[in-house]
C-alpha positions in Angstrom: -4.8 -1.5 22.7 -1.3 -0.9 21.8 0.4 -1.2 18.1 3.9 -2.2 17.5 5.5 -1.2 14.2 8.4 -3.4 13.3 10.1 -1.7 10.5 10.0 2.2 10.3 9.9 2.8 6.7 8.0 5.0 4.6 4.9 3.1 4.5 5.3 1.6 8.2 5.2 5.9 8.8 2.3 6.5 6.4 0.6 3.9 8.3 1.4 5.2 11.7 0.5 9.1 10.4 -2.9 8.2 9.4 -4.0 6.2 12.4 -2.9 9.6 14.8 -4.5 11.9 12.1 -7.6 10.6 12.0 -7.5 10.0 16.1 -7.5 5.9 15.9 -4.7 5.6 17.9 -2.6 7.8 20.5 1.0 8.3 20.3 1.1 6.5 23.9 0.0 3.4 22.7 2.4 3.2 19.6 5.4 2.1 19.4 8.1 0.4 16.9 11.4 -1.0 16.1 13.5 -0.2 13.3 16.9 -1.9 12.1 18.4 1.5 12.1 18.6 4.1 15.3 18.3 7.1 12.4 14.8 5.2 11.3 13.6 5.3 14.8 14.6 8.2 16.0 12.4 9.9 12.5 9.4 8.4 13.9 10.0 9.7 17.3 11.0 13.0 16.1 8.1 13.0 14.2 5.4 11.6 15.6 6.2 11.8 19.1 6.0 7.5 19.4 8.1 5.2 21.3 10.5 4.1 19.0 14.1 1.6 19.0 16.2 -1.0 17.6 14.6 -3.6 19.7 12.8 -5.9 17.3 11.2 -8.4 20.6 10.8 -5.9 23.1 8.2 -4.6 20.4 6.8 -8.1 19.9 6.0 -8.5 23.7 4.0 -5.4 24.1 1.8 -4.7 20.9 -1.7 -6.4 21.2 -1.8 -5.8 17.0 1.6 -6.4 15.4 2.4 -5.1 11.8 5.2 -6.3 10.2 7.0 -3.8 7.8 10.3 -4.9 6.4 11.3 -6.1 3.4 10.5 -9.5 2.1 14.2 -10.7 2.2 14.2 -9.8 6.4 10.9 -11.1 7.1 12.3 -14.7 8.2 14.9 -13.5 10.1 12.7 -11.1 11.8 9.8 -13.8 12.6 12.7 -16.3 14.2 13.9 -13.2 16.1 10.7 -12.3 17.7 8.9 -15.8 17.4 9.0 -16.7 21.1 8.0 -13.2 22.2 4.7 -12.3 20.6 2.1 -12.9 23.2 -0.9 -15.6 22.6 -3.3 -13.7 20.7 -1.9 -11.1 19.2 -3.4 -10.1 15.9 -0.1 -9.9 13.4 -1.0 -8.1 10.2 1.7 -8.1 7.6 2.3 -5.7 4.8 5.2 -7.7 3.5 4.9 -8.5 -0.2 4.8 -12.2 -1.8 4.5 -13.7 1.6 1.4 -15.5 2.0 -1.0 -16.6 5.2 0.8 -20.0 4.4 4.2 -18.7 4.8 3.7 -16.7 7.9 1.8 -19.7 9.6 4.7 -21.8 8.7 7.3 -19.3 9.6 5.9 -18.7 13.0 5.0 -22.3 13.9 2.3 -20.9 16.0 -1.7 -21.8 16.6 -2.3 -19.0 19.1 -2.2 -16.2 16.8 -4.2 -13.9 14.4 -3.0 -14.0 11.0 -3.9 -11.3 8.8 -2.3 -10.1 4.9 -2.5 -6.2 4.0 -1.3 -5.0 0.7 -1.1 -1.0 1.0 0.2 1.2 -1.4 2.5 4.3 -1.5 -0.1 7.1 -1.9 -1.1 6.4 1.9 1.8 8.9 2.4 -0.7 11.5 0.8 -3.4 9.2 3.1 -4.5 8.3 -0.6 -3.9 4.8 -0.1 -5.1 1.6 -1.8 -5.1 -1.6 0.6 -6.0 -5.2 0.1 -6.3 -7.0 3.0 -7.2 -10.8 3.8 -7.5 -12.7 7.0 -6.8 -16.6 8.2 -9.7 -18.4 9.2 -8.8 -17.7 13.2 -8.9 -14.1 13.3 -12.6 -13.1 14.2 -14.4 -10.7 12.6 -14.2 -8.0 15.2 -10.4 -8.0 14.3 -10.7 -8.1 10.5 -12.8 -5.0 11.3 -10.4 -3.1 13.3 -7.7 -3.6 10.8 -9.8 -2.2 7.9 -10.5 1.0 10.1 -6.8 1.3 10.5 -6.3 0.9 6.8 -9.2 3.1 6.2 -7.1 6.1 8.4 -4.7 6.5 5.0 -6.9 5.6 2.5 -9.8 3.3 0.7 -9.1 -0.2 1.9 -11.1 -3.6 1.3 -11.2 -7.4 2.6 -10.3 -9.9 -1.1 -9.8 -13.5 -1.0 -6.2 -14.5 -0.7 -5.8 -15.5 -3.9 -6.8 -11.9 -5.5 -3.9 -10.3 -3.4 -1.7 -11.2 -6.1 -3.7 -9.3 -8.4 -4.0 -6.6 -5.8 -0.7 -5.9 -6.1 -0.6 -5.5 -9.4 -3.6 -3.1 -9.6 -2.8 -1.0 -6.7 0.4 -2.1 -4.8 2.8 -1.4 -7.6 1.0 0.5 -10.3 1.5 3.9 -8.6 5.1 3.1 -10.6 2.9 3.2 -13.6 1.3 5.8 -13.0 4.3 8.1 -12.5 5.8 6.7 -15.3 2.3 8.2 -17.2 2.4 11.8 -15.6 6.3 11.9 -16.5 5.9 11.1 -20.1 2.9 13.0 -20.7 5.0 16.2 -19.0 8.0 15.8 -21.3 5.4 15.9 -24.6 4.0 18.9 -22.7 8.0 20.3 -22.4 8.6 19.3 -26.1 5.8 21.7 -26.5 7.4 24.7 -24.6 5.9 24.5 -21.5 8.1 25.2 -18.4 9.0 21.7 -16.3 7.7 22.2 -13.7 4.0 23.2 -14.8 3.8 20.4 -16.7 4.4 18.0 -13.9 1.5 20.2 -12.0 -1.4 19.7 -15.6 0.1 16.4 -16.0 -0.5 15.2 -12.1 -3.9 17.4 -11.8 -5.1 16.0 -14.9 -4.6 12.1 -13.8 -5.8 12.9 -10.2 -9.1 14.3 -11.3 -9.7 11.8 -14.0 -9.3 9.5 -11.1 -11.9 11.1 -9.2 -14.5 11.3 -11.9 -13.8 7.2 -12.1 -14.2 7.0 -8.3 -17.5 9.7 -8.0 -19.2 9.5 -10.6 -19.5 5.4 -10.9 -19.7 6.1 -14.8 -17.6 3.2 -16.6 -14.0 4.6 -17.7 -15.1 4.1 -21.1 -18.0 6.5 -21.0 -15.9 8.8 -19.5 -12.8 8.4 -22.4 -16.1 9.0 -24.6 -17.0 12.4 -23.2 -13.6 13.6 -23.7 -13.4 12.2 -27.0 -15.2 14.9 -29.6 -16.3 14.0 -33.4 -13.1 15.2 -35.5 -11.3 17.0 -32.6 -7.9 16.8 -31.1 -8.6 13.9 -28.4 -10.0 11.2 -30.4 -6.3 11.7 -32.6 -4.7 11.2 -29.2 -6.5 7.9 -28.6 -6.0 6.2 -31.8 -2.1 6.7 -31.4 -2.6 5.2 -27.8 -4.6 2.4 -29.6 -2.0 1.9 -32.3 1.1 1.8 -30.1 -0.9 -1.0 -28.1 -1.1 1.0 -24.6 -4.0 -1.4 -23.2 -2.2 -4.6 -24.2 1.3 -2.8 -22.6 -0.7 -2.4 -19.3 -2.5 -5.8 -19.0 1.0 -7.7 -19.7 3.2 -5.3 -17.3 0.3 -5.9 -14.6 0.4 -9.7 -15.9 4.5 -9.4 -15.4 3.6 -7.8 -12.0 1.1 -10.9 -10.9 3.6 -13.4 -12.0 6.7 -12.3 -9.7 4.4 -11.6 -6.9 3.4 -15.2 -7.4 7.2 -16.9 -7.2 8.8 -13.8 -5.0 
């Protein structure tokens, strides 16, 4: 089976990084195109994968076809490559705000295997989040194969369409949040004297193994919050400022924000 990349951007190479990593696919049978020769020759340089500017020659060969470019290219892309997909190639997508609907549209084609991913940026780190949904022509021995794929950079799960919207919110754009979190929380620590740098290291340790308690020990968040939170001590001031300056409500209606453009991109 061979895997054409079409767009060699970071996540494309995330992508492409876990699947030789974790020995789902050989650098012979991956290949991709890139607008830019500097893009492709990255990917070559770096992962030892054919790699060009030639958008169909890509389209004829790959058996499973991801689509990585940005939304405002994805048209022009499909009408360039269109007529040289072969019948049955599974096409997975990682574009953002396109739907199954669009892409069916957009290619005009019955023959082949539509499926919707929504990674995220820590698959770089192979830490990834991915949403994934499938038209009602791709069997479920594809579905499968492109959850192992996503699985090779991260946790990855099959949601009805019409949570992907949500999925970006939650997972697809809220490592932005999240930054946003670990940067603030460092420049209180700074305020407080502590060189810059460490506090970017307590600030990111402390967020990734609060994440891992969430994720290892199945205990709600709000048990968790609880342990932290002792009678009369220093956390539980912490929390009611948090509570006070409405950081649940800010999260819910950025997210909200989030859903809403994701909707009408």
């Amino acid at each position: 089976m061979k895997a054409g990349f079409i767009g060699l951007g970071n996540m494309a190479t995330a992508m492409i990084g876990g699947m030789l990593e974790k020995g789902l696919m050989l650098q012979k049978d991956l290949l991709g195109s890139d607008k830019t020769e500097a893009a492709a020759e990255r990917a070559r340089d770096r992962y030892g994968i054919a790699a060009g500017t030639d958008n169909a020659a890509v389209a004829r060969e790959a058996d499973i076809l991801f689509l990585a470019v940005k939304p405002v290219f994805l048209q022009e892309v499909i009408e360039e490559i269109r007529g040289e997909v072969r019948p049955g190639t599974l096409v997975v997508s990682i574009v953002a705000g396109r739907d199954l609907k669009y892409l069916r549209e957009a290619f005009d084609r019955a023959d082949l295997k539509l499926v919707r991913c929504m990674p995220n940026t820590p698959a770089l780190v192979l830490e990834g989040c991915t949403g994934i949904c499938a038209g009602e022509e791709v069997p479920k021995e594809d579905l499968d194969q492109v959850v192992r794929l996503m699985l090779s950079f991260g946790r990855a799960d099959v949601v009805p369409e019409r949570l992907m919207d949500a999925v970006v919110a939650v997972s697809g754009s809220s490592p932005a949040y999240v930054f946003m979190f670990i940067e603030a929380m460092a420049d209180a620590a700074v305020a407080g004297g502590m060189p810059r740098q460490q506090a970017y290291e307590f600030s990111a340790q402390a967020v990734l193994g609060s994440a891992k308690m969430v994720l290892e020990t199945g205990m709600h968040p709000g048990q968790l919050k609880d342990m932290v939170c002792s009678p009369g001590g220093t956390t539980i001031e912490a929390v009611k400022v948090l509570e006070e300056m409405g950081l649940r409500a800010a999260v819910m209606d950025a997210m909200e924000a989030c859903m809403e453009k994701s909707r009408t991109m």
